[in-house]
C-alpha positions, -999 to +999 in steps of 0.1 A: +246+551+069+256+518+053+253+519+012+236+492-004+242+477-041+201+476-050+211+439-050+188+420-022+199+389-008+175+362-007+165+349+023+186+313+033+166+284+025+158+257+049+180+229+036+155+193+043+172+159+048+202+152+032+198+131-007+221+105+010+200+102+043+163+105+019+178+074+000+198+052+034+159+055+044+139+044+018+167+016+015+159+004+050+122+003+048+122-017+013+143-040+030+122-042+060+090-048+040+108-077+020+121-092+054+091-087+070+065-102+042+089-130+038+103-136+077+078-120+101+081-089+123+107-107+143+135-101+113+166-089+129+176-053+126+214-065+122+198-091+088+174-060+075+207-037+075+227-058+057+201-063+032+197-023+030+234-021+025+236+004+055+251+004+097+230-007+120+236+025+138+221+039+106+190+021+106+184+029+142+194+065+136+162+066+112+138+039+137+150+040+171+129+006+180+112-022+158+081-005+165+087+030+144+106+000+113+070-010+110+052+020+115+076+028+083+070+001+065+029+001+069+031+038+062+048+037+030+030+005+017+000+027+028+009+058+009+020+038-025-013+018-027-030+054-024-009+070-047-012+038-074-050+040-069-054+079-073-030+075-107-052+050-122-083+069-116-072+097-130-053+081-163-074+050-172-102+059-196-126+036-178-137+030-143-132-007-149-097-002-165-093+020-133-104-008-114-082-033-130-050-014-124-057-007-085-063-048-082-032-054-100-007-033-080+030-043-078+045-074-066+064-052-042+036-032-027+019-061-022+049-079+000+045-042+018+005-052+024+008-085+032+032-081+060+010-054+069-022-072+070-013-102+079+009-100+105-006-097+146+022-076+156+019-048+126-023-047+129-013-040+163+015-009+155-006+004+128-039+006+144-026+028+171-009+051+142-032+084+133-013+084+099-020+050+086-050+049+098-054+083+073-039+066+044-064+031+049-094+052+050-085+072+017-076+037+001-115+025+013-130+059-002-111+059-037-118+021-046-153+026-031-158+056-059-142+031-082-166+001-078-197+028-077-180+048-113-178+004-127-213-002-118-226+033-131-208+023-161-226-007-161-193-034-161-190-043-127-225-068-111-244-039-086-247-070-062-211-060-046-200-028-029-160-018-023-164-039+015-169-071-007-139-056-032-117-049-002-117-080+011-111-101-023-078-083-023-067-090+011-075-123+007-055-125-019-029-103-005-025-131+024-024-160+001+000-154-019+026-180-027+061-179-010+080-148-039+109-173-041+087-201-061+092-193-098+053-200-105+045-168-079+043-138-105+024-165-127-005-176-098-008-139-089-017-126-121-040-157-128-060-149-092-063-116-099-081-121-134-102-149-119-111-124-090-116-101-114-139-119-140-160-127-112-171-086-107-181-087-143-219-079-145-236-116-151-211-132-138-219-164-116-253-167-093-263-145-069-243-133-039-260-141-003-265-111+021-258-077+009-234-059-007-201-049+019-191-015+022-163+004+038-185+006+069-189-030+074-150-030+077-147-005+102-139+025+076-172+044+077 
């Protein structure tokens, strides 16, 4: 009988992808989203490796076609926004200060969003993709509890629902100036205050139709 030393030995861990690997990823799809938001979805793999500082064998060891570099890129634009928007509902004292912060979300998260929105040929990846389509639908439920917590509060006009919010962003989201011209970080943070003024309670005339909600967008 084999004697023991009392001593157990843990069980090996599963080692997960390697630091290096993690970081040549989220490299390429930050690159991606920049070239794409900037270029289109027809960006050349050989252009967005160079920009990510990596092979190209690298990049296609981590997206084997351009179809999966999107679905990477919508995903994590997808997954930030949510993340963002949970943080500043659970930091900001106020649903309108929450509110504010979800509307005024990083310059690059909303390169990742506009490529993402805009573009025919993402809508078309994404919308097949169970994952985003996940991450978009818990985007629609938090901002919707935002705009109901602002109006409960009484600082956001009750003649607007989280469709009509929704869409003031991706308008927004689309028009926004080439990133190169100087005046860009400038016109986006004037927009988004004039956007925003314009939820204030007794702000402007009345709205025609009905309040939009997530349902009206195809996010019931």
């Amino acid at each position: 009988m084999k004697q023991t030393t009392g001593i157990q030995q843990a069980p090996a861990r599963k080692r997960g992808p390697r630091v290096d690997a993690q970081r040549n990823r989220e490299r390429i799809v930050a690159a991606a989203a920049t070239a794409f938001a900037q270029t289109g979805a027809d960006t050349s793999v050989e252009e967005i490796a160079t920009a990510a500082g990596v092979a190209v064998v690298t990049l296609y060891r981590h997206f084997p076609d351009r179809d999966a570099l999107i679905r990477g890129v919508g995903r994590d634009a997808f997954a930030r926004a949510l993340a963002e928007a949970q943080a500043a509902v659970a930091e900001e004292p106020t649903a309108w200060d929450a509110l504010t912060r979800i509307l005024s979300q990083s310059q690059p998260l909303r390169l990742s969003l506009q490529f993402v929105l805009a573009s025919p040929a993402a809508r078309e990846v994404m919308m097949s993709d169970d994952e985003a389509r996940a991450l978009k639908r818990g985007i629609f439920e938090l901002l919707d509890e935002a705009v109901q917590a602002a109006q409960a509060e009484g600082s956001v006009r009750t003649d607007v629902g989280a469709g009509d919010v929704a869409m003031l962003f991706v308008l927004l989201v689309r028009q926004l100036p080439l990133p190169k011209l100087e005046s860009a970080p400038l016109a986006l943070q004037r927009s988004v205050a004039l956007m925003l003024d314009a939820l204030r309670v007794d702000r402007g005339d009345s709205l025609p139709g009905r309040p939009l909600s997530r349902a009206d967008l195809g996010f019931s």
